[in-house]
Backbone as ProteinMPNN parsed JSONL, in Angstrom:
{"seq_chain_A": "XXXXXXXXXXXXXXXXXXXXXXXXXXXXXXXXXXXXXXXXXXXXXXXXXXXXXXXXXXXXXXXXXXXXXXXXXXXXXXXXXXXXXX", "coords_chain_A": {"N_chain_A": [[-5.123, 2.711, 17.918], [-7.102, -0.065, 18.579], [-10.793, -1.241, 17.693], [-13.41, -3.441, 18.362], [-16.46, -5.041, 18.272], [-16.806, -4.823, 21.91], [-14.576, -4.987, 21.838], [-11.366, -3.814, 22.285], [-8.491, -1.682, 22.141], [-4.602, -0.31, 23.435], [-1.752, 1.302, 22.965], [1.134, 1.879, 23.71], [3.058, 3.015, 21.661], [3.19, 1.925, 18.19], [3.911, -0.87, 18.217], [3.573, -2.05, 20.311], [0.847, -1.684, 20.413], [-0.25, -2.794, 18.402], [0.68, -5.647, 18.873], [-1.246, -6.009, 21.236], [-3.524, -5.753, 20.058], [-3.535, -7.907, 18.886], [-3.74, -10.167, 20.954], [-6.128, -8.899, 22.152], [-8.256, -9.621, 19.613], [-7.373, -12.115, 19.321], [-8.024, -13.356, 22.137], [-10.869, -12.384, 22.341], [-12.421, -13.578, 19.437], [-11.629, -16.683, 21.024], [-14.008, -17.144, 22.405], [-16.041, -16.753, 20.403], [-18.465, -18.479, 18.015], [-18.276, -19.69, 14.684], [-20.717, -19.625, 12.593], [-22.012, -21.408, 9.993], [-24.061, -20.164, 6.858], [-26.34, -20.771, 4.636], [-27.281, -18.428, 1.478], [-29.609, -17.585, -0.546], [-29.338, -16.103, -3.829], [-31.737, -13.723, -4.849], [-33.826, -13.372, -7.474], [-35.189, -11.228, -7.769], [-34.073, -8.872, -7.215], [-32.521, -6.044, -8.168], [-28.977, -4.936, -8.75], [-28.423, -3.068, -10.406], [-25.696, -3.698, -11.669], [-24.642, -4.731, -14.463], [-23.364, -7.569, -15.127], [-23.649, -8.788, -12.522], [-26.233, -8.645, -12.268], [-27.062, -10.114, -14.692], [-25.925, -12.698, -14.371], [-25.512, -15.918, -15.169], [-27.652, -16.707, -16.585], [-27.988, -18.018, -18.605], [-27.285, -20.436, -18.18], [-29.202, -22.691, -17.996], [-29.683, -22.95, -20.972], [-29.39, -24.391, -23.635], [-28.404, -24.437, -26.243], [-25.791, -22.76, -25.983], [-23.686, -23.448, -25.672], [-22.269, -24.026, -28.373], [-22.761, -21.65, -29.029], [-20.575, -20.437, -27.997], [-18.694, -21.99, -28.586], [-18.5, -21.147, -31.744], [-17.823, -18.513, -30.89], [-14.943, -18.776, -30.207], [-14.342, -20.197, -32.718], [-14.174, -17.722, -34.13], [-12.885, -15.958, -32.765], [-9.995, -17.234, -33.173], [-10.054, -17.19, -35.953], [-10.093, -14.063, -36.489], [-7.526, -13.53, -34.699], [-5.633, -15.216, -36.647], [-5.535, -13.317, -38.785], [-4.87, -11.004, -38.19], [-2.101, -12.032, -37.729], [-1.443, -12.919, -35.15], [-1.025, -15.348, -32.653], [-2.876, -17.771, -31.512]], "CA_chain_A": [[-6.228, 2.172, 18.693], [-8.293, -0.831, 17.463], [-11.741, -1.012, 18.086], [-14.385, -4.452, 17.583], [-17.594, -5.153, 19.335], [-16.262, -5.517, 23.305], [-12.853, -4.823, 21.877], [-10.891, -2.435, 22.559], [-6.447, -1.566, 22.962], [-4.07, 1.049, 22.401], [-0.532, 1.024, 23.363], [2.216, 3.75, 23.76], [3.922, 2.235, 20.285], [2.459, 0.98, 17.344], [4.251, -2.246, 18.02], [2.798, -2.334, 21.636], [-0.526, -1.879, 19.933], [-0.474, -4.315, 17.562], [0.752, -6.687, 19.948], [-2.575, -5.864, 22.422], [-4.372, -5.822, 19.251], [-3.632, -9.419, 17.968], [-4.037, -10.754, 22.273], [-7.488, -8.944, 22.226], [-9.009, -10.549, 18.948], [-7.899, -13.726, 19.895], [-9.089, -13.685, 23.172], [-12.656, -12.257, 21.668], [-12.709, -14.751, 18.926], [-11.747, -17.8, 21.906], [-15.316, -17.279, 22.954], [-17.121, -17.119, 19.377], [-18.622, -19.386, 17.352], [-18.568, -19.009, 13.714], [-22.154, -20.621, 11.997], [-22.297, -21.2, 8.348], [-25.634, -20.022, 6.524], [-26.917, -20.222, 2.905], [-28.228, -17.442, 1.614], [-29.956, -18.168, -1.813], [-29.655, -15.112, -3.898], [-32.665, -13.228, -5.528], [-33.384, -12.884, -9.086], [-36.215, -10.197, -8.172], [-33.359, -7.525, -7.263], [-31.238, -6.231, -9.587], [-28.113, -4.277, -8.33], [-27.301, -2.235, -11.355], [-24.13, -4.051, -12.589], [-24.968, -6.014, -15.604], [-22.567, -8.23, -14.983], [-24.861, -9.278, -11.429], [-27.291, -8.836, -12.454], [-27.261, -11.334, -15.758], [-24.588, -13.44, -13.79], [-26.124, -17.384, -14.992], [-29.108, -16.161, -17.454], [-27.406, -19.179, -20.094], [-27.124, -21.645, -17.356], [-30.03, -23.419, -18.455], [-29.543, -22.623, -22.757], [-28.676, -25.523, -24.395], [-27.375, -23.564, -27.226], [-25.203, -21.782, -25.322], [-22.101, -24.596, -25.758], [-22.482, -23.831, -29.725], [-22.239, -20.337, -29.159], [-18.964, -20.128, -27.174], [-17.651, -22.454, -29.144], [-18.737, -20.136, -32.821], [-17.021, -17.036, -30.695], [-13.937, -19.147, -30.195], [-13.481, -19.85, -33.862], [-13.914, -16.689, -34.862], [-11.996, -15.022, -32.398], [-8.72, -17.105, -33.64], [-9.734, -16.501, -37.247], [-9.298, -12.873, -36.516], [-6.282, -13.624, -34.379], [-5.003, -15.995, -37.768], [-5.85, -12.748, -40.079], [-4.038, -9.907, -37.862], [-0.844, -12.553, -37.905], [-1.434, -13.318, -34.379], [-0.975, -16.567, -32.662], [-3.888, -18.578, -29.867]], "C_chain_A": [[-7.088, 1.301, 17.771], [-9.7, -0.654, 18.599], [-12.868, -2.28, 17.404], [-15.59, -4.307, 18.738], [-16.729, -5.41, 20.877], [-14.82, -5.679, 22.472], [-12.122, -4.177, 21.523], [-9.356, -2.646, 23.337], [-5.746, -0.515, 22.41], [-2.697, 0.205, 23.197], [0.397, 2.225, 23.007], [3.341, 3.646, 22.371], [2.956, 1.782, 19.446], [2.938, -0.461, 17.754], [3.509, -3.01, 19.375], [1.159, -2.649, 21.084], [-0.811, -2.674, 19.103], [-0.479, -5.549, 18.598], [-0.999, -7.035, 21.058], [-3.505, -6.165, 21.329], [-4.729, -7.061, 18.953], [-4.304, -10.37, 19.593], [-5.664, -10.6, 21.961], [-8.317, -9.63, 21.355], [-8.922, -11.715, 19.264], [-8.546, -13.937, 21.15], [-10.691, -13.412, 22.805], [-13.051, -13.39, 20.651], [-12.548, -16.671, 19.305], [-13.476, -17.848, 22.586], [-16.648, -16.566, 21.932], [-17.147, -18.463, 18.79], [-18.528, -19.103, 15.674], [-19.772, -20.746, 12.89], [-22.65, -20.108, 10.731], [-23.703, -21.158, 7.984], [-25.371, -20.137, 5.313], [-27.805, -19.521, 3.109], [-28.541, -17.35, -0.506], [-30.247, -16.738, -2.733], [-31.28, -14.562, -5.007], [-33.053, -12.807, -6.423], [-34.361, -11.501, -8.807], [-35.159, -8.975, -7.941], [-32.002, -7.485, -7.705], [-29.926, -4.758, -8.141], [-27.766, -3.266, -9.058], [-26.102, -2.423, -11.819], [-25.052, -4.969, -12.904], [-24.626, -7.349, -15.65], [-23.309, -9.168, -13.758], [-25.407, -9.703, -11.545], [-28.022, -10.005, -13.552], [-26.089, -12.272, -15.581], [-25.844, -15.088, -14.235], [-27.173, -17.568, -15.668], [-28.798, -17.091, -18.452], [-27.717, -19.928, -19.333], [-27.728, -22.68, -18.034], [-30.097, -24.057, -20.564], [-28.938, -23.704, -23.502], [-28.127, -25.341, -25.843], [-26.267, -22.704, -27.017], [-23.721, -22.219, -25.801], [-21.858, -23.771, -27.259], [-22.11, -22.529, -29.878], [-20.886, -19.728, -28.51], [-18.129, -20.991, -28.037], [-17.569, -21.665, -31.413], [-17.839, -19.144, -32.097], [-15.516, -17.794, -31.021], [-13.088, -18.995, -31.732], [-13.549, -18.549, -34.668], [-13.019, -15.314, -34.472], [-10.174, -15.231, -33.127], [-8.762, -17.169, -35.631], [-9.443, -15.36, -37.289], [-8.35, -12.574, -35.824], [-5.195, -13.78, -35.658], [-4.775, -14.493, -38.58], [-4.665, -11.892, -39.711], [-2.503, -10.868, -37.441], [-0.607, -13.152, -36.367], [-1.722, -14.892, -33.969], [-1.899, -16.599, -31.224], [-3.322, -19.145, -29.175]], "O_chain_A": [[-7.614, 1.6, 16.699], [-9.742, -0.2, 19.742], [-13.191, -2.219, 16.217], [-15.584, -3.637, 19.77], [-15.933, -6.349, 20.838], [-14.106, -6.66, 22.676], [-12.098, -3.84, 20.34], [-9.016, -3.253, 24.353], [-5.986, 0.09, 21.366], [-2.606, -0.897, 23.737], [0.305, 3.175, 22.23], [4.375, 4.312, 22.325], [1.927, 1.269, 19.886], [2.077, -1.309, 17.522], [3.046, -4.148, 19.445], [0.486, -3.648, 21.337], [-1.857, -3.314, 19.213], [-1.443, -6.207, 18.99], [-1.546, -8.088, 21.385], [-4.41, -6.928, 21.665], [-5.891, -7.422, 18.765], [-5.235, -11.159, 19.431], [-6.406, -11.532, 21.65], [-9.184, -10.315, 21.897], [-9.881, -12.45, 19.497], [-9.549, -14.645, 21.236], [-11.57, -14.245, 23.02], [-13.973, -14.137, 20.979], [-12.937, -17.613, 18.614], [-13.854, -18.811, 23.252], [-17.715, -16.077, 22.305], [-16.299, -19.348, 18.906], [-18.815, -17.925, 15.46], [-19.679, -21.967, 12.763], [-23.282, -19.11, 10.386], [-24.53, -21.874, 8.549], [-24.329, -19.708, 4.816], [-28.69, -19.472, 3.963], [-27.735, -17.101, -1.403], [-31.307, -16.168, -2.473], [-31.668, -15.332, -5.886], [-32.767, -11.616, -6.548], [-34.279, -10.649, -9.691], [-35.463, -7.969, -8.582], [-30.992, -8.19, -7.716], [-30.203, -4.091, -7.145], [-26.909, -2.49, -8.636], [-25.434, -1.525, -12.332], [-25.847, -5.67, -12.278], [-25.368, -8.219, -16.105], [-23.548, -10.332, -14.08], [-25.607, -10.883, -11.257], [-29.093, -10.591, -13.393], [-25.366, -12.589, -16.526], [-26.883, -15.233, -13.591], [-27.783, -18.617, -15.456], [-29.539, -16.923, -19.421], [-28.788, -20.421, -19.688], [-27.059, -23.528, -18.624], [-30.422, -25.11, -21.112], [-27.785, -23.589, -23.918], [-27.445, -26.191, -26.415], [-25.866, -21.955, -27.908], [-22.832, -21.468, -26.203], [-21.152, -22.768, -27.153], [-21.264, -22.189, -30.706], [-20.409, -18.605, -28.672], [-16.937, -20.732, -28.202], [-16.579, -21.829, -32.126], [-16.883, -18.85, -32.814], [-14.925, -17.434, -32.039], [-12.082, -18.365, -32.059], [-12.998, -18.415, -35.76], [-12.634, -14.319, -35.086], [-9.377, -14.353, -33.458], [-7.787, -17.185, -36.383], [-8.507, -15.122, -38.052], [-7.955, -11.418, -35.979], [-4.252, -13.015, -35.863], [-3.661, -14.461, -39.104], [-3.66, -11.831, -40.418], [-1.736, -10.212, -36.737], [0.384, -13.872, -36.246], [-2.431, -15.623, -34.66], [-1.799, -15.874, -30.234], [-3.869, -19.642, -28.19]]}, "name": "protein", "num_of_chains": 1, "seq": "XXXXXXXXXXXXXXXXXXXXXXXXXXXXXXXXXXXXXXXXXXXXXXXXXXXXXXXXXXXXXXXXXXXXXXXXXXXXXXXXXXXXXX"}
């Protein structure tokens, strides 16, 4: 049995029900619209992943280039050391 707003099928088979399943969404989604929004997100709330939460905090850093490019060479100098290849 599926189940969406105003939609609703079962069938005496899974294959029957699928079948009713795929009819009913399309017929429900023949009489939506779908209407794109921006939604601008909020630096005042944090989520608790770090990762989120300091998602773009360089953006602006004009030292930032300098410093990705310092990790770089020092990641394949200690690639170069442990015999590994970049």
């Amino acid at each position: 049995m599926l189940e969406l707003p105003k939609c609703v099928t079962e069938g005496k088979t899974s294959q029957e029900a699928l079948k009713n399943a795929q009819e009913a969404v399309v017929e429900m989604l023949s009489h939506s619209e779908v209407v794109p929004i921006q939604i601008e997100p909020r630096s005042d709330i944090k989520t608790g992943n770090p990762w989120i939460d300091n998602f773009g905090c360089f953006q602006n850093d004009p030292t930032f280039d300098d410093f990705l490019a310092e990790m770089e060479a020092y990641r394949r100098e200690l690639d170069q050391e442990e015999g590994r290849q970049a």
